[in-house]
N, C-alpha and C positions, 0 to 999 in steps of 0.2 A: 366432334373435335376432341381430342384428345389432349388432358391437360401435364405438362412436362412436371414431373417431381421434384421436388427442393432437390439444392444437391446434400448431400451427405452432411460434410461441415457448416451447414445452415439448420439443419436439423438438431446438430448435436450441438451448438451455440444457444439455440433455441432453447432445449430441454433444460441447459445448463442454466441459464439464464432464468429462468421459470421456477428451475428448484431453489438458485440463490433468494431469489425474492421468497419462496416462501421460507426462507432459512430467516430472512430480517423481517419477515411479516412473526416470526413464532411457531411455523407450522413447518417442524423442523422434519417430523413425524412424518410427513405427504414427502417433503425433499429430499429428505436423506437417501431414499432407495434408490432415485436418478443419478445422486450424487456417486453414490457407490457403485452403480453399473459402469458410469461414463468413466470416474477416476482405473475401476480396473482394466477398461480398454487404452487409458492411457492418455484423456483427456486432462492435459495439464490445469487447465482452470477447475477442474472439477476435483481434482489432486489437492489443488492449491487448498478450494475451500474443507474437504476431506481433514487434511490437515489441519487445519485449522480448528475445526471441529475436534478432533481427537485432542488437540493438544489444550483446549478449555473444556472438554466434557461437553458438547451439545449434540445429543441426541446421542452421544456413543460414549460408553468409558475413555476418560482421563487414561491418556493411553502414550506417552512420550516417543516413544519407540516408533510406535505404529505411527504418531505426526512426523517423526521423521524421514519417515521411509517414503511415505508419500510429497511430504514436504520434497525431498531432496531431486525425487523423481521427475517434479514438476520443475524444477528448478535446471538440473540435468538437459534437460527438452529446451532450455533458452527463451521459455516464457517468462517475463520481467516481474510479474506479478508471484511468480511461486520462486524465484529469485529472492526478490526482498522478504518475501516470510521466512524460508527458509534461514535467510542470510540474521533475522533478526532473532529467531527461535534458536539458531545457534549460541549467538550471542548474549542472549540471555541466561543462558546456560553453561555460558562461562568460554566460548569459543572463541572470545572475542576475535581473534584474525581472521578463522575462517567464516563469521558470520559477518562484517568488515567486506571482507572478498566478495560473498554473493550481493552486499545491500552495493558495493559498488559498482558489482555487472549489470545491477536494474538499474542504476543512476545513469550509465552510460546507456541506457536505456531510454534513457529522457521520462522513467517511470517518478513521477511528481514528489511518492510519498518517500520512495529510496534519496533522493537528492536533497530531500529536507534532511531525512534521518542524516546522511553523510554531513548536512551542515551541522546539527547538532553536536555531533561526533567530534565534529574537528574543533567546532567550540568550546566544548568541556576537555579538550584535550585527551581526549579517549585514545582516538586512532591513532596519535602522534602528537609533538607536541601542540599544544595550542597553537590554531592557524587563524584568526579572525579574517586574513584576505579568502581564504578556501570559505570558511563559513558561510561567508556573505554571497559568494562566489554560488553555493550550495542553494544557499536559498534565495538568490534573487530568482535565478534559474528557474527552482520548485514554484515560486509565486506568481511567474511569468505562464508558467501551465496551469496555473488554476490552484494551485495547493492552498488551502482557507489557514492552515497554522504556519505558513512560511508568510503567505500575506502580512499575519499578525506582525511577525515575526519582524518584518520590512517595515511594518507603518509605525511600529512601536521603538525601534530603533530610532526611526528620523523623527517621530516626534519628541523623543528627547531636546532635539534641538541641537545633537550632536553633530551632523550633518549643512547645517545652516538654513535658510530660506528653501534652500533647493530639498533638500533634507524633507523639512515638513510639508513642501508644495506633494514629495512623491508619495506622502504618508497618507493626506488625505484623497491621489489620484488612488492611489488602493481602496482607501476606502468606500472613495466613493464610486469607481469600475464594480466593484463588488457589496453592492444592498446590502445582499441576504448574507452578508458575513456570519453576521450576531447569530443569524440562524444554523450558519454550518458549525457556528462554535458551542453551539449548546454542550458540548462537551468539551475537555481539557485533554483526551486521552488519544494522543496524534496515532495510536495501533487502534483505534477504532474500526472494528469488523467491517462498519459499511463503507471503507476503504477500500475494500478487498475488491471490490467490483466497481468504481465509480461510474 
């Protein structure tokens, strides 16, 4: 009996997938070389992480240019994930509109971390003026997909007591739908790489 081969796209998900974990395991050394076969054939997630790579120095020279170019590629292609870095690597860098533009193509994405960033954005009155109805808007949305810093975000708001009864009732359903919060918060820093792949 003859066994039917993966198809192609299950393959190259695979490798990719394989090399990001060894990228957050440390063993960036064994990753990196799938990463860069797959990103030059045009694999957007492997672009994405490429980028990303280049644009903090792991495994490759601090290389801006070169994160760009793959950033944007993968971004270009309408995967939501190389959208938002693109769009935030922009904007860090001073593009604010057009990094703005791509973090809100992944939000309309329903990509979790772009829809938080957009709450944040409209909060501090970055993108326009200050919007608290968009903000909220932004991140109930992000926390409704699982986003662990929009959660924060929502239970800490109504625990105020800003909100009323109802307010705190929704702060602690977050908290408590979601145990391992504490544990996805071990860090403060919402561009957290192991984002990149949830």
């Amino acid at each position: 009996m003859e066994v039917a081969e993966a198809p192609v796209a299950d393959v190259t998900f695979a490798r990719c997938r394989r090399a990001a974990a060894l990228f957050k395991a440390g063993n960036v050394d064994e990753g990196l070389p799938d990463i860069v076969r797959l990103a030059d054939d045009g694999y957007a997630p492997a672009q994405t992480l490429l980028g990303w790579a280049y644009e903090v120095g792991r495994g490759v020279p601090l290389d801006a240019e070169a994160a760009m170019g793959v950033y944007r590629a993968a971004a270009e292609s309408g995967y939501r994930v190389g959208q938002y870095y693109f769009g935030v690597f922009l904007y860090r860098r001073g593009d604010a509109a057009g990094g703005v533009e791509w973090i809100r193509r992944a939000a309309e994405q329903n990509y979790a971390p772009a829809l938080y960033r957009l709450g944040r954005l409209y909060g501090a009155g970055t993108v326009a003026p200050k919007d608290e109805t968009k903000e909220e808007k932004y991140m109930l949305r992000a926390a409704e997909l699982g986003h662990p810093f929009a959660q924060r975000w929502i239970a800490r708001r109504a625990l105020t007591g800003r909100e009323g009864l109802w307010g705190i009732l929704r702060a602690l359903r977050w908290f408590a739908s979601v145990p391992w919060l504490a544990f996805k918060l071990g860090s403060d820093d919402e561009t957290d790489p192991n984002l990149l792949y949830p």
